[in-house]
Backbone bond lengths (Angstrom), bond angles and torsions (degrees), N, CA, C in turn:
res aa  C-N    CA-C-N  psi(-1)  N-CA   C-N-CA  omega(-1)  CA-C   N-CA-C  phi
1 X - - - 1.454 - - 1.518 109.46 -
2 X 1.372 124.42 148.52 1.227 146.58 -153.39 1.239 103.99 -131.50
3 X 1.418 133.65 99.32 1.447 112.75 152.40 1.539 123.70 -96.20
4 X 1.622 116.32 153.01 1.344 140.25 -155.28 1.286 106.41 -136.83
5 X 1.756 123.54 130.90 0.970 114.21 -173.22 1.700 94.34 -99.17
6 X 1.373 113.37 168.13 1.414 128.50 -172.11 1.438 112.02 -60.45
7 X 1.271 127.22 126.02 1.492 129.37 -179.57 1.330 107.61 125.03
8 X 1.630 121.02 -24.09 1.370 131.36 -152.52 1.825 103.08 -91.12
9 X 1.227 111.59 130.45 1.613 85.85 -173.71 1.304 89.09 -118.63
10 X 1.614 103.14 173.73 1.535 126.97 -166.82 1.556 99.61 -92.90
11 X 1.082 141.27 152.20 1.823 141.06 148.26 1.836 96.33 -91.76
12 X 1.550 120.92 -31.64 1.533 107.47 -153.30 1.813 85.90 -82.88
13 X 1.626 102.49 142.46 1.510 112.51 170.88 1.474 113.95 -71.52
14 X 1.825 120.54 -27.68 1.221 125.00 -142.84 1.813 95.18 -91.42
15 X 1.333 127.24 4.95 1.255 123.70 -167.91 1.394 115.08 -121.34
16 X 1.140 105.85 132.75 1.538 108.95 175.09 1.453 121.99 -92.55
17 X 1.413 120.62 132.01 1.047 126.23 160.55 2.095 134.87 -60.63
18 X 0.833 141.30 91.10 1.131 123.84 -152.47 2.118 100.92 -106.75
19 X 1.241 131.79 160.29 1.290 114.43 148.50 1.321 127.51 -119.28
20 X 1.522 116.38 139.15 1.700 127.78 -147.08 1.526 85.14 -122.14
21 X 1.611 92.52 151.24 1.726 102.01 156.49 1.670 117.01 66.90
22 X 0.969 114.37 -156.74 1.429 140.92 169.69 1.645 103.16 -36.80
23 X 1.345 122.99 120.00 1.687 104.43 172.73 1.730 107.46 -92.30
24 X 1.431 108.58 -16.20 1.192 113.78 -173.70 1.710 114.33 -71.89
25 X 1.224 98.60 -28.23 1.340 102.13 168.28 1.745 130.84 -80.13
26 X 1.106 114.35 -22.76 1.444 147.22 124.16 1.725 96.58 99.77
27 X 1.301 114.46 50.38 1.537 141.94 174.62 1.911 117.41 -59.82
28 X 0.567 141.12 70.33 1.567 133.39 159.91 1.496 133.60 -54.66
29 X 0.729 125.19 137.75 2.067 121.38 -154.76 2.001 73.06 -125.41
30 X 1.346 108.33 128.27 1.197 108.96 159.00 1.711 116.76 -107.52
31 X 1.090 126.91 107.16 1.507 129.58 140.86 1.738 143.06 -23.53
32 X 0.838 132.39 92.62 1.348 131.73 175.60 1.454 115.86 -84.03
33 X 1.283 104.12 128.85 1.791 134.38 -159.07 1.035 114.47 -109.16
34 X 1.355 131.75 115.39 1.431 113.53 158.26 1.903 114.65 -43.62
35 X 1.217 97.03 -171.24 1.419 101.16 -172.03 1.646 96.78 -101.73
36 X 0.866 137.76 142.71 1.960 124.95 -174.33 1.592 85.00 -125.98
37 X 1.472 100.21 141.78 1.698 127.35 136.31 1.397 121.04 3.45
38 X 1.052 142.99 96.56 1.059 111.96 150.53 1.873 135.05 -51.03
39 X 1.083 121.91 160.79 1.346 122.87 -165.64 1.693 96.79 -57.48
40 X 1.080 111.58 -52.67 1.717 121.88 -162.37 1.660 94.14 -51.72
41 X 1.456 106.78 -61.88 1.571 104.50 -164.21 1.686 103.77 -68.56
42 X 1.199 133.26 -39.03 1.293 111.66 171.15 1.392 138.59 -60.99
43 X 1.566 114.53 -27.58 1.315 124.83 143.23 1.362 132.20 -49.50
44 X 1.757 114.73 -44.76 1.629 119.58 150.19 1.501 122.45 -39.15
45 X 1.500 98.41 -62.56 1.375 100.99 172.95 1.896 131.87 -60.74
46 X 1.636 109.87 -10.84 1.260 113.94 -165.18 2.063 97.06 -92.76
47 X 1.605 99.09 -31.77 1.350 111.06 -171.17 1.497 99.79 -69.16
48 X 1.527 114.33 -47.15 1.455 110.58 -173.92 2.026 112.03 -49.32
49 X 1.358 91.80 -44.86 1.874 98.87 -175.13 1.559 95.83 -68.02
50 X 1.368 128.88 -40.61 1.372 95.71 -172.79 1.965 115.31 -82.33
51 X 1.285 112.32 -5.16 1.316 108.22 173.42 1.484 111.13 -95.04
52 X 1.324 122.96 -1.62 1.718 125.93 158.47 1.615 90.81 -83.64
53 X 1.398 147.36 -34.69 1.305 133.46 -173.31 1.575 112.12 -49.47
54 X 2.068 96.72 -49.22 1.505 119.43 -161.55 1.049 78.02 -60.67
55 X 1.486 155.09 -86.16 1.464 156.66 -90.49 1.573 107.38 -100.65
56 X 1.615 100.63 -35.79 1.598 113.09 175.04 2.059 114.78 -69.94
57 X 1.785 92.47 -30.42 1.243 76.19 -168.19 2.006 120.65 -114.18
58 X 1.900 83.56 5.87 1.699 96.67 144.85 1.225 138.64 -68.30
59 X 1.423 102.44 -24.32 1.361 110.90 173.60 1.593 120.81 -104.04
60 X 1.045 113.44 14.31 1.709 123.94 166.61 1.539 82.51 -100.66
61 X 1.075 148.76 -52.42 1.187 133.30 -120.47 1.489 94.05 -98.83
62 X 1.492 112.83 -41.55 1.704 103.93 168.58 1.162 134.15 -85.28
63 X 1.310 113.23 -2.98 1.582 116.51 163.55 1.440 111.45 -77.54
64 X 1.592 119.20 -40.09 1.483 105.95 175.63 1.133 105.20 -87.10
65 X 1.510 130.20 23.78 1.950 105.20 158.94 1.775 96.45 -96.76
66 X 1.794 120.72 -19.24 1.440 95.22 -157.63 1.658 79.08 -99.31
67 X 1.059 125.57 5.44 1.491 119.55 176.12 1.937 110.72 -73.75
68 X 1.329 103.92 -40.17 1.455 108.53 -162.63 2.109 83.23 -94.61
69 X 0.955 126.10 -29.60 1.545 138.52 -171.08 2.209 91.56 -48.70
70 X 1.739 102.41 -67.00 1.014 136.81 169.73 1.622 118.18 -23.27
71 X 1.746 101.89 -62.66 1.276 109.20 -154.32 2.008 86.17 -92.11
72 X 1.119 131.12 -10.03 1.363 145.82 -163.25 2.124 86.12 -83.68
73 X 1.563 108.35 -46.59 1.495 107.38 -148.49 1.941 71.77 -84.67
74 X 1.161 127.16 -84.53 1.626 106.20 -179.24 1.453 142.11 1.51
75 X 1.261 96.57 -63.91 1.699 116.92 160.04 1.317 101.50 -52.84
76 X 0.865 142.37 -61.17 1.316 133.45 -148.09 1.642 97.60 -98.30
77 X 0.884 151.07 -40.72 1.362 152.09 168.43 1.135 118.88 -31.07
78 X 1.772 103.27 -61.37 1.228 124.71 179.12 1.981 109.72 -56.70
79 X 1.079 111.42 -42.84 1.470 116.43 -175.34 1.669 94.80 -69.98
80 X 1.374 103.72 -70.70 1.628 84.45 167.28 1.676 136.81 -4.76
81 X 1.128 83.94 -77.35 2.069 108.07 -168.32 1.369 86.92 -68.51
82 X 1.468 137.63 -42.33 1.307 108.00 179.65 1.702 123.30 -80.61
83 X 1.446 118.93 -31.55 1.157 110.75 -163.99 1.522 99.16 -92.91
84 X 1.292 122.62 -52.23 1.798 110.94 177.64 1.643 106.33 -74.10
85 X 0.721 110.04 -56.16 1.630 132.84 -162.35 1.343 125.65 84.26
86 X 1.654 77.54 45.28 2.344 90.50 165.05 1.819 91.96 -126.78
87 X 1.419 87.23 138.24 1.326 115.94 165.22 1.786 118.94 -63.67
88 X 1.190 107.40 147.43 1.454 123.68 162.39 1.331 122.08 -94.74
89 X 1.439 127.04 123.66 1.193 136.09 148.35 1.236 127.95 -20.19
90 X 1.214 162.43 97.27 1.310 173.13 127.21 1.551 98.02 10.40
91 X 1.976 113.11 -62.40 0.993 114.56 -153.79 1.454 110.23 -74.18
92 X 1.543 112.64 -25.25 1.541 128.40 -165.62 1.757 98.57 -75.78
93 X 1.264 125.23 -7.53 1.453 127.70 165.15 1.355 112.71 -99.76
94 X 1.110 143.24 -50.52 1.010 125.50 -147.61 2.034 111.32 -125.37
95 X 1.394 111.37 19.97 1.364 114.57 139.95 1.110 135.03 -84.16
96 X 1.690 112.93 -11.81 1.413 92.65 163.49 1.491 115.15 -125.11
97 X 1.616 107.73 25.27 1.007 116.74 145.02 1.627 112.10 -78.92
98 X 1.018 154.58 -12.45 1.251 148.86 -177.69 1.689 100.00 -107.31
99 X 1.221 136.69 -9.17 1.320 131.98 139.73 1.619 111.32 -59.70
100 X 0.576 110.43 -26.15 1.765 103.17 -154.11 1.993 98.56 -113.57
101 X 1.246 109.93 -23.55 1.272 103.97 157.58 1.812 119.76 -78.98
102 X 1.218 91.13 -39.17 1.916 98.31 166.49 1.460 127.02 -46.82
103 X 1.687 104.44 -30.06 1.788 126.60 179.98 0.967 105.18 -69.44
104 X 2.062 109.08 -67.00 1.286 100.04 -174.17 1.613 130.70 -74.96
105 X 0.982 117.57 -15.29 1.742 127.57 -162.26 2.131 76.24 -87.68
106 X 1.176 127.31 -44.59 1.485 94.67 173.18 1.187 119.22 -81.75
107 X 0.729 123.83 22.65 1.710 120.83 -168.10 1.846 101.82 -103.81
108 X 1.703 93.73 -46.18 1.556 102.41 176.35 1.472 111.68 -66.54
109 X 1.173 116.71 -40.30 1.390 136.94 -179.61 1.307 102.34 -40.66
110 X 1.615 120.87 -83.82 1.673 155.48 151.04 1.642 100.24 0.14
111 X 1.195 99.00 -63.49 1.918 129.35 179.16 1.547 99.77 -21.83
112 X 1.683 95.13 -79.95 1.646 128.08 -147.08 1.831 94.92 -87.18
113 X 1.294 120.64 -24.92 1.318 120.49 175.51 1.602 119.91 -61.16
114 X 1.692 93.95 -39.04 1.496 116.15 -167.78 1.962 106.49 -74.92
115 X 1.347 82.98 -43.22 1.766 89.97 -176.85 1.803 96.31 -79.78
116 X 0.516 148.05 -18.39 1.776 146.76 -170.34 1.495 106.50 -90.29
117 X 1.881 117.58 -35.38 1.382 105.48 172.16 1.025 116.17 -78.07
118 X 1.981 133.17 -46.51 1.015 161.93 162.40 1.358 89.31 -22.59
119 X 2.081 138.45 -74.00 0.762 108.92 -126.46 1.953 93.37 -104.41
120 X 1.892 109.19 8.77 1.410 113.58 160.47 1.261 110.20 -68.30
121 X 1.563 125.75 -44.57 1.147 125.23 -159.30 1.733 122.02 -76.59
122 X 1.792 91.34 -5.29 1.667 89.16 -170.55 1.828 88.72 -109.17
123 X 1.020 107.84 -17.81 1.806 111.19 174.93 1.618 106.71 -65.44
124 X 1.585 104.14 -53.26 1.490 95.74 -172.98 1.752 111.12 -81.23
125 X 1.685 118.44 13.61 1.262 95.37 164.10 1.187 117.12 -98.85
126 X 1.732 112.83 -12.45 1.533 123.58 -167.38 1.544 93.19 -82.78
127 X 1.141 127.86 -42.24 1.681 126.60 -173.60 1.924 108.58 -59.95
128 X 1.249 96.45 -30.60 1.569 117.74 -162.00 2.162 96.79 -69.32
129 X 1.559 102.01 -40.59 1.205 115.52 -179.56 1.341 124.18 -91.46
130 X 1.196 99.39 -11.29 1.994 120.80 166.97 1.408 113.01 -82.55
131 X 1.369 107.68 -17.50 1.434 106.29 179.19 1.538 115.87 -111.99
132 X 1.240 100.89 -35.64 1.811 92.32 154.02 1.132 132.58 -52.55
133 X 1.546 106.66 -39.78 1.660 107.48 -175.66 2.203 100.57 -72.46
134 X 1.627 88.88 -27.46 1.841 75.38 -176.81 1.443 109.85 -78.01
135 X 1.231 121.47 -28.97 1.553 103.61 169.88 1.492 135.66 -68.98
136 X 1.674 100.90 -30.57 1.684 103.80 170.40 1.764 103.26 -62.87
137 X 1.312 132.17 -24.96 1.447 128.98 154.32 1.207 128.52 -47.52
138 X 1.081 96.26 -53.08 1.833 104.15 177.28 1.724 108.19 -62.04
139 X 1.649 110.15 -55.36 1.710 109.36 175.82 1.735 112.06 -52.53
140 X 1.635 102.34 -36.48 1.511 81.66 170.31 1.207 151.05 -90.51
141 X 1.737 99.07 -9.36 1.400 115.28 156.11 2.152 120.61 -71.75
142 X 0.988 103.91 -6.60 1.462 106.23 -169.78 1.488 84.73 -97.78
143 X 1.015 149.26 -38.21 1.662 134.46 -155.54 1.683 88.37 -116.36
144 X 1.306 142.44 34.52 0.855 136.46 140.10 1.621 130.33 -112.33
């Protein structure tokens, strides 16, 4: 901490001025700040993680439908070839298993996209109104 007597101005943006003590004596305690985010880029940055979420969890989601799709056409093949002794098609399983993994892996996708903008868009209005109300604070502490 830094104290500054009144009149003295700052050049660094990252520091706050605060007033301590005595006003008559007219003392300022300056604070050192990291540098913070702006609102925009942390919202950039919050949208980017939830569309690496969508991307992470489209692609779990269609590998374990053609995974279990897969181990479903095996099983059943195998019973096949043993009890009639006609084979199953490979292809007659698992095209519309790869439809139906395509549905759901977007659907989850769709899901987590929807709740991630929804829940940027209601963050960056509440932050948007947290910071108005702190600056009309600050104007009214400075002209008083």
């Amino acid at each position: 901490m830094l104290r500054v007597l009144r009149g003295s101005r700052c050049d660094n943006h990252f520091m706050r001025m605060e007033r301590r003590g005595d006003t008559a004596r007219s003392e300022f305690v300056v604070n050192h700040l990291r540098p913070q985010r702006s609102l925009r880029s942390r919202l950039g940055v919050a949208l980017a993680l939830w569309i690496v979420l969508a991307l992470v969890v489209w692609n779990v989601v269609f590998d374990r439908v053609l995974v279990v799709a897969g181990r479903q056409y095996v099983y059943a093949a195998t019973r096949s070839a043993r009890d009639s002794g006609q084979y199953l098609r490979v292809d007659d399983w698992m095209r519309p298993a790869e439809r139906r993994a395509l549905w759901m892996a977007s659907g989850a996708a769709v899901l987590i996209l929807t709740i991630g903008v929804v829940g940027c868009a209601f963050a960056g209005r509440r932050s948007r109104g947290r910071l108005k109300s702190q600056v009309s604070g600050l104007e009214s502490e400075v002209s008083s």
